[in-house]
N, C-alpha and C positions, 0 to 999 in steps of 0.2 A: 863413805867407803866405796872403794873403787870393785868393778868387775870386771877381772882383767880375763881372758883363755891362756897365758902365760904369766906364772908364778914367779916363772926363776929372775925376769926384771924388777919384780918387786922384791925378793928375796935381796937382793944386792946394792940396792938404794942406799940401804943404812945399815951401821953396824951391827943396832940392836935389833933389828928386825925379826923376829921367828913366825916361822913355819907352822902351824898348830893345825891338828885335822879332828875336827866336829861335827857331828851328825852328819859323816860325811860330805862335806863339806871342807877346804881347805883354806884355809887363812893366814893373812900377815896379819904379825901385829905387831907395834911398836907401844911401848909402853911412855918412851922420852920422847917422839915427836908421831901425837897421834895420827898426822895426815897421810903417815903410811898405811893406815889400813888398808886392807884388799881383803877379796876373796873368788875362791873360783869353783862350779860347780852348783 
């Protein structure tokens, strides 16, 4: 999982990618190509 401080380049990578925010915390996640993970915060 990557630590990015900008989101919105991960957001756009791929189609399926979403946006998810947990224990504040916010995250990509891609279900079909897991090496988009991120997260920021």
């Amino acid at each position: 999982m990557k630590v990015l401080k900008s989101l919105k380049s991960a957001k756009t990578r791929h189609k399926d990618c979403r946006v998810i925010r947990r224990k504040g915390r916010l995250y990509v996640i891609n279900k079909t190509n897991p090496r988009f993970k991120a997260r920021q915060g």
